[in-house]
C-alpha positions in Angstrom: 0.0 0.0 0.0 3.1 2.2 1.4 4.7 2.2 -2.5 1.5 2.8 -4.3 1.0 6.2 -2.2 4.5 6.3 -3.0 4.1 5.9 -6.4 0.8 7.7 -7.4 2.2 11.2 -5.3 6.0 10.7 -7.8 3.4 10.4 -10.9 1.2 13.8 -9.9 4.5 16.0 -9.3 5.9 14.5 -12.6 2.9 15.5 -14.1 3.1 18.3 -12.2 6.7 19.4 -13.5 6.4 18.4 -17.3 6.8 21.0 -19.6 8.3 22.9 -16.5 11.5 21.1 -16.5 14.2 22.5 -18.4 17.9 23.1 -18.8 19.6 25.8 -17.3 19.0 29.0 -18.6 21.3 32.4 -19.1 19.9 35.4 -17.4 18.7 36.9 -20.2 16.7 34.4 -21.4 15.1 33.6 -18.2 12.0 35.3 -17.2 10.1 34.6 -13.7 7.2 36.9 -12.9 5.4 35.1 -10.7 6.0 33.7 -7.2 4.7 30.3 -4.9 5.8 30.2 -1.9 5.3 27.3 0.1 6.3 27.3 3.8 6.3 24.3 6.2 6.4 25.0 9.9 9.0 23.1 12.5 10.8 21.3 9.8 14.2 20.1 10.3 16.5 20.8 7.2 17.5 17.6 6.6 14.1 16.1 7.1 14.1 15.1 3.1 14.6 11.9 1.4 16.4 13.5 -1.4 19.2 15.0 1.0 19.7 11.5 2.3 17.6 10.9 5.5 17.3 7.8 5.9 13.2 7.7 7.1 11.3 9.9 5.4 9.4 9.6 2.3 9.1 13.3 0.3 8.7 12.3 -3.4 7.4 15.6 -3.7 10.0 17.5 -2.2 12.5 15.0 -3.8 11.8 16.6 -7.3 11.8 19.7 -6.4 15.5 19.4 -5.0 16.2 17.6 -7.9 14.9 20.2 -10.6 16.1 23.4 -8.7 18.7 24.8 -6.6 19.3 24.2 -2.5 20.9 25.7 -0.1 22.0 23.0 2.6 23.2 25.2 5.1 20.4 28.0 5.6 19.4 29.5 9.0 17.5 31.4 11.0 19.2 33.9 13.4 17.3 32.8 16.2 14.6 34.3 18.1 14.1 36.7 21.3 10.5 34.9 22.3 9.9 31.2 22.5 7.7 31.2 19.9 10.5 31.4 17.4 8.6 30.8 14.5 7.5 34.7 14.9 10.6 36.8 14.6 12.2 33.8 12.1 8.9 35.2 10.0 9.3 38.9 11.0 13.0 38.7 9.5 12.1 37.3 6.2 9.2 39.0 5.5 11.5 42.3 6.3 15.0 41.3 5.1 16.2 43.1 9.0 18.1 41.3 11.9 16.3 39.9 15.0 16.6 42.9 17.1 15.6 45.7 14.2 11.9 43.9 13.4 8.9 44.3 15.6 7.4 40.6 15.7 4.3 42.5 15.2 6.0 44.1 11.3 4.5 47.2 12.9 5.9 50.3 10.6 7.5 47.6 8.4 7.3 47.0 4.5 7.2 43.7 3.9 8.3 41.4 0.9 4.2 40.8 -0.5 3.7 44.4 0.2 6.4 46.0 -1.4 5.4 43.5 -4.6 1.7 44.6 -4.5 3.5 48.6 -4.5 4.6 46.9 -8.0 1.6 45.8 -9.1 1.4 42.3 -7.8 -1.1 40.5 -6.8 -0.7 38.9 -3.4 -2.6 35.8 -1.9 -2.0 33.8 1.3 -4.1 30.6 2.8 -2.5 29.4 5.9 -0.5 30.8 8.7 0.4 34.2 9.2 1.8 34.8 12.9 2.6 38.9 12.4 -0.3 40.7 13.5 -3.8 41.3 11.4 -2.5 45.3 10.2 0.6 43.7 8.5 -1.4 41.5 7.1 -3.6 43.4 5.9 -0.7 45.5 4.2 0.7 42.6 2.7 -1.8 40.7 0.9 -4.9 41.6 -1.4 -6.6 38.4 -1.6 -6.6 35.2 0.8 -8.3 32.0 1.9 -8.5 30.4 5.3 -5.8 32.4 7.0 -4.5 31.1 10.1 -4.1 33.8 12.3 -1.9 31.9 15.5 0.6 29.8 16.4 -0.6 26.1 16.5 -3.8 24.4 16.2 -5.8 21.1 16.4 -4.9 20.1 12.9 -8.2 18.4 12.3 -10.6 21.7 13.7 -8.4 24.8 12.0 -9.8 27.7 13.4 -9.4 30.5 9.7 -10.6 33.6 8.3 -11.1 34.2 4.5 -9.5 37.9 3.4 -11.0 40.5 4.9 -9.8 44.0 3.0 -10.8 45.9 6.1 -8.0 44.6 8.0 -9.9 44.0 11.2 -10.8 39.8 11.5 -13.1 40.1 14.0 -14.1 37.1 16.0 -17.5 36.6 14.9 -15.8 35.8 11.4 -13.5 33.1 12.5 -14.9 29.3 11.3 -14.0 26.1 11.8 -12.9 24.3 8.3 -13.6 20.3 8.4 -10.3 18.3 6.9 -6.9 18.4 7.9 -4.8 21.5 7.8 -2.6 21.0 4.9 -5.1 19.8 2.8 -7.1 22.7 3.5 -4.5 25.0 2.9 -3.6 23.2 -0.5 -6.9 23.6 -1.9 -7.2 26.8 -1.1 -4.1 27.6 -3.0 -5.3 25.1 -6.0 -8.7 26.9 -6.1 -6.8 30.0 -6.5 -4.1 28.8 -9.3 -7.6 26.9 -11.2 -9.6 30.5 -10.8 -7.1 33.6 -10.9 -6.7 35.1 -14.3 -5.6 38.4 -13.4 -3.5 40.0 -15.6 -1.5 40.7 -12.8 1.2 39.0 -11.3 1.2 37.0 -8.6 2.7 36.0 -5.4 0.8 33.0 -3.5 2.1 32.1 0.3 0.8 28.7 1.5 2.1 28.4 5.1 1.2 24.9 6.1 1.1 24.8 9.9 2.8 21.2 10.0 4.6 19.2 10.9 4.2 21.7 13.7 2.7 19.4 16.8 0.4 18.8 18.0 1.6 15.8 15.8 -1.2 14.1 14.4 -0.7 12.8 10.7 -4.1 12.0 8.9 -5.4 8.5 7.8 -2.9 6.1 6.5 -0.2 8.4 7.8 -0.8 8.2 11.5 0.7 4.2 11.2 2.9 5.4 7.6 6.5 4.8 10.0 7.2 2.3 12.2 8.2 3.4 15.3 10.1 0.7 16.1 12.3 0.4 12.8 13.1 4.3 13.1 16.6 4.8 14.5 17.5 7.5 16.8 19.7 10.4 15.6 23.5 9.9 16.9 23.2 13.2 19.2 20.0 11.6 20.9 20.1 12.2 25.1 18.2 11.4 27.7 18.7 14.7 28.8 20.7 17.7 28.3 24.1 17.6 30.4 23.6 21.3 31.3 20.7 23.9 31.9 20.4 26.1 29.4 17.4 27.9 30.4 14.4 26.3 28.0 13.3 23.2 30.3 10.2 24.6 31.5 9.1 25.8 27.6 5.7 24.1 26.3 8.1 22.0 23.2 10.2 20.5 26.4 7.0 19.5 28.2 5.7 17.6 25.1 7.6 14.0 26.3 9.1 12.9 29.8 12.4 13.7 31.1 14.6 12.3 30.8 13.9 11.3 27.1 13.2 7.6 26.8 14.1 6.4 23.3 10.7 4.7 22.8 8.3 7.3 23.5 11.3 9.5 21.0 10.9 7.3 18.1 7.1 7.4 18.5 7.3 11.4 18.4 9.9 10.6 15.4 7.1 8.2 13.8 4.2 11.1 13.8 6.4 14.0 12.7 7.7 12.3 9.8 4.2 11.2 9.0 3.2 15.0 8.7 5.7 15.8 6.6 5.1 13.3 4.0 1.3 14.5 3.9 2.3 17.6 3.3 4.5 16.4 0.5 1.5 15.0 -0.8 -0.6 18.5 -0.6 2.2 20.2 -2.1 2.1 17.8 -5.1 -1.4 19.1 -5.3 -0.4 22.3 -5.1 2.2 21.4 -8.1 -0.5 19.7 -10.2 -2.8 22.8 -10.0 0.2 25.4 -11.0 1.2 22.8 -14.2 -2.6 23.1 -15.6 -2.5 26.8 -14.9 -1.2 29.4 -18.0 1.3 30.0 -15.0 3.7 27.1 -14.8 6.9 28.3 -17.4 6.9 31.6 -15.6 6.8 31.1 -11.5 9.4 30.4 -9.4 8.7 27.8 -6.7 10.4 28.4 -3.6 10.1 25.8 -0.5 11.3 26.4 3.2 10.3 26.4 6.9 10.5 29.0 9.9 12.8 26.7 11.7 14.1 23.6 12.5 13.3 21.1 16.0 15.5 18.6 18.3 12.6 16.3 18.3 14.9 14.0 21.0 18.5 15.6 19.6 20.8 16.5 22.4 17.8 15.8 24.7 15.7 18.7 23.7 12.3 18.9 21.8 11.8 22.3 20.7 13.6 24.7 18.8 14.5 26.9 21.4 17.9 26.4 21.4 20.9 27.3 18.9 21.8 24.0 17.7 21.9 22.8 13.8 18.9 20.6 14.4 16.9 23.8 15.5 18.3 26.9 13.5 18.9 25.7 10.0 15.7 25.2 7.6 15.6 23.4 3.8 15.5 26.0 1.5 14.9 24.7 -2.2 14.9 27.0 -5.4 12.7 25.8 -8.5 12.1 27.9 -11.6 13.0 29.5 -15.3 16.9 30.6 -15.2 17.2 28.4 -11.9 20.1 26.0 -12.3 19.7 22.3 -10.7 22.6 22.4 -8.0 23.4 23.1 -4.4 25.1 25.6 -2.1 26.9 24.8 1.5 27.9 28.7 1.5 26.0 29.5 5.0 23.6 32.2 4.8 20.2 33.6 6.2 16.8 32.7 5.8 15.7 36.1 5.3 18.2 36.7 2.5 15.5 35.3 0.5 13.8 39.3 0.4 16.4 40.7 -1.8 17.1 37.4 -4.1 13.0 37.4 -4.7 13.5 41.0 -5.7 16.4 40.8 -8.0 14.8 37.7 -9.7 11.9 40.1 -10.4 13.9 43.1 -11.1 12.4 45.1 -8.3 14.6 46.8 -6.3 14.7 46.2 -2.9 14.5 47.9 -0.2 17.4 50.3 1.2 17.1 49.5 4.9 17.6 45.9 4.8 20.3 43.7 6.4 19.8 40.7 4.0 21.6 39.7 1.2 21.2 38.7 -2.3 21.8 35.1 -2.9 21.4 35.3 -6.9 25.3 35.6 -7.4 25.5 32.3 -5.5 22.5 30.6 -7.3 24.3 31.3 -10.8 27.5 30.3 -9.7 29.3 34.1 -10.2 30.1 33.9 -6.3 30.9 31.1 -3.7 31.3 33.1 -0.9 29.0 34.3 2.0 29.3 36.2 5.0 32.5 35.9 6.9 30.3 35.3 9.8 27.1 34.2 11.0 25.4 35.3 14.6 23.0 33.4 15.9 20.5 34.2 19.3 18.1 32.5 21.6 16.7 34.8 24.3 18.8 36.6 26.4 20.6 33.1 27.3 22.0 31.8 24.1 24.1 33.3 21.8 26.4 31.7 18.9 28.8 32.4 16.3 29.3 30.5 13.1 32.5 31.3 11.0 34.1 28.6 8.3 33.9 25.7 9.9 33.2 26.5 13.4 30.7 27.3 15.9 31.2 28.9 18.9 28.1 28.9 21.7 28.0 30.6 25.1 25.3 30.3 27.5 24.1 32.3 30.4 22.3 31.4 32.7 21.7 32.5 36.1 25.2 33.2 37.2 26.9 30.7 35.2 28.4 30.5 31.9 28.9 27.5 29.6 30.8 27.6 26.3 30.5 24.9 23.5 33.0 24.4 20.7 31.8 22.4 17.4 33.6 21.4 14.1 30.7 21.2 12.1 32.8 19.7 8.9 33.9 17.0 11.4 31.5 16.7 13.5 28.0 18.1 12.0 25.7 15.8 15.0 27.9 18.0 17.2 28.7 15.5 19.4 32.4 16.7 20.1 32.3 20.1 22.3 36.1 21.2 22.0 36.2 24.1 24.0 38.4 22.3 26.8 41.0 21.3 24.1 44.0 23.1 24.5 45.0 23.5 21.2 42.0 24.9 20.3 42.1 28.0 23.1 43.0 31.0 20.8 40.2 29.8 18.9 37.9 30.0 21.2 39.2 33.3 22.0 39.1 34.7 18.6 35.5 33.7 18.5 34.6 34.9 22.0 35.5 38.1 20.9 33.9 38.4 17.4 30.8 36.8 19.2 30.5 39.7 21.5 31.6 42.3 18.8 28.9 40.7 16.5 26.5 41.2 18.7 27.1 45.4 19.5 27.3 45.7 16.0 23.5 44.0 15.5 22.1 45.7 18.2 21.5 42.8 20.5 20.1 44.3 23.8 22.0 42.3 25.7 25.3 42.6 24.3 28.2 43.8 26.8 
């Protein structure tokens, strides 16, 4: 049964993709004008078949890596509430640094609405977790929008657009079917229905595999718990505090973590994301019978990672890889099939969309383009990447290494990790001797890092 669901989700997203596929093309002859933009929520980076995990079934996704362009190491910088899939949103939809975006957007152009300034038309089903006025700024047309963090995937409480801005109450509803297949449609019905001679950006913002983890039908028994092998860095616990044990993700299983109960967790999360593979290959199916498919760019990511048993955390509230880097896949006309492990931002994505579109962006933005990398005329990123958590966590990430330090209470804990050797980081070096200037150098460009960004707690 497993291989025929297998097999009938490859067929739709080949279907999907015919015509679409093509050879790389020069920059000239390339032409995207229109934008889908589909968004998972809680999804680890690696957490696709095609990138080599060894569980998880993504045909879907699979494709898509295969067709387009990846970047394999993309993060987030890390978040100052623990709800971190709010600022990771606030920064891309800004292009700005944690600590220079209201999680609210308040007083903020953001990505959709600088395009509908150019004449776009702007659509979103699905989450939004910014506030109702920047919402209301950023998109002209919309179909059960999410307005929250999490949800009973089965009773999605959703507005449909409301141009006054306001969402009152009385206008929420309860939609029957499982939230990423009614996202999905709602983003089919528009693709079947829009032909607007603008055009378009479309955000579907599914709100898994974000628990409460409860895959649908088939896929609630799809994995095995038992056949599912733990990660290398699983703990019972983590061998320190570092300040997130009392946060809702960490209450979600016993402590200390018991492998069983772990897999199970593992079992359902990878369930949701290989329904939502199959939604998006609906969502791929609709855009190939569309007049839309040779001229949109399909982008795929997710607002952040999760430990999901890793170093004996759950959540993402925390500033290791399992938690701070996100997938983010490329697919489209002048996009080359290939891959990038140049580190860089999630929210560098607002200036690449705009120079694909030839709209300038915007001046006040600390993002980068990433369209130099994508076409191969650059292979180099930021000499450095700063990472936050809180006013507990804080990390730097330069070539190969990542520095951490933690504070909390009165104590401070330092973490050293190769991440070319040693990318479960399982090996904390800091204690080594021979690598002591190291951890000096980074100490330093840590705290500089963080006085130049603006980080309210920087001393």
């Amino acid at each position: 049964m497993y291989s025929e669901i297998l097999t009938t989700i490859s067929l739709c997203f080949s279907l999907a993709l015919a015509g679409n596929a093509h050879e790389p093309q020069s920059p000239a002859a390339a032409k995207i004008r229109n934008i889908l933009f589909l968004f998972a929520d809680d999804m680890q980076a690696e957490a696709i078949g095609a990138f080599g995990h060894p569980v998880v079934k993504t045909p879907v996704l699979d494709r898509l890596v295969h067709e387009g362009f990846s970047f394999r190491q993309c993060y987030i910088m890390g978040s100052n509430v623990p709800a971190v899939c709010i600022p990771s949103r606030a920064m891309l939809w800004s292009g700005r640094n944690l600590w220079r975006v209201p999680n609210d957007l308040a007083n903020t152009t953001t990505l959709p609405e600088l395009l509908r300034k150019h004449g776009y038309e702007t659509f979103i089903t699905g989450k939004w977790h910014n506030g109702r006025p920047s919402l209301a700024r950023s998109f002209s047309q919309g179909k059960a929008i999410f307005l929250g963090g999490m949800s009973d995937h089965f009773k999605v409480p959703v507005f449909d657009y409301d141009p006054t801005g306001k969402y009152p109450p009385k206008d929420q509803r309860l939609v029957e079917g499982f939230s990423s297949e009614v996202f999905a449609e709602a983003a089919c019905h528009f693709l079947d229905s829009y032909r607007g001679e603008k055009p378009f950006f479309l955000l579907t913002s599914f709100t898994a595999p974000h628990d409460p983890r409860t895959p649908p039908g088939r896929y609630a028994t799809m994995y095995d718990p038992t056949k599912i092998p733990m990660p290398p860095n699983f703990l019972p616990q983590h061998p320190f505090d570092i300040g997130v044990s009392q946060i809702r993700d960490e209450l979600l299983a016993a402590s200390p973590r018991n492998s069983d109960e772990i897999r199970q967790h593992l079992a359902d999360y990878y369930g949701m994301i290989t329904h939502m593979d199959s939604q998006i290959g609906k969502i791929l199916s609709a855009l190939k019978e569309s007049p839309f498919a040779q001229e949109t760019l399909i982008i795929f990511s997710s607002d952040n990672g999760l430990a999901v048993g890793q170093h004996g955390l759950l959540g993402k509230q925390n500033l290791y890889e399992h938690s701070i880097r996100v997938p983010l896949i490329l697919v489209g006309p002048g996009i080359p099939h290939g891959q990038s492990s140049v580190p860089v931002y999630l929210h560098d994505l607002f200036p690449t969309i705009c120079e694909l579109l030839g709209i300038a962006p915007l001046g006040d933005i600390d993002a980068r383009s990433l369209v130099a990398i994508i076409r191969g005329t650059c292979t180099e990123g930021r000499p450095q990447l700063l990472f936050a958590y809180g006013a507990e966590q804080r990390a730097i990430r330069q070539g190969p290494w990542k520095f951490i330090r933690y504070r909390v209470g009165n104590k401070e804990t330092f973490q050293l990790f190769n991440l070319t050797d040693d990318p479960w980081e399982l090996q904390n070096l800091v204690n080594d001797p021979k690598h002591a200037a190291l951890c000096q150098q980074l100490r330093t460009l840590l705290e500089e890092e963080c006085r130049l960004q603006n980080d309210p707690y920087a001393n």
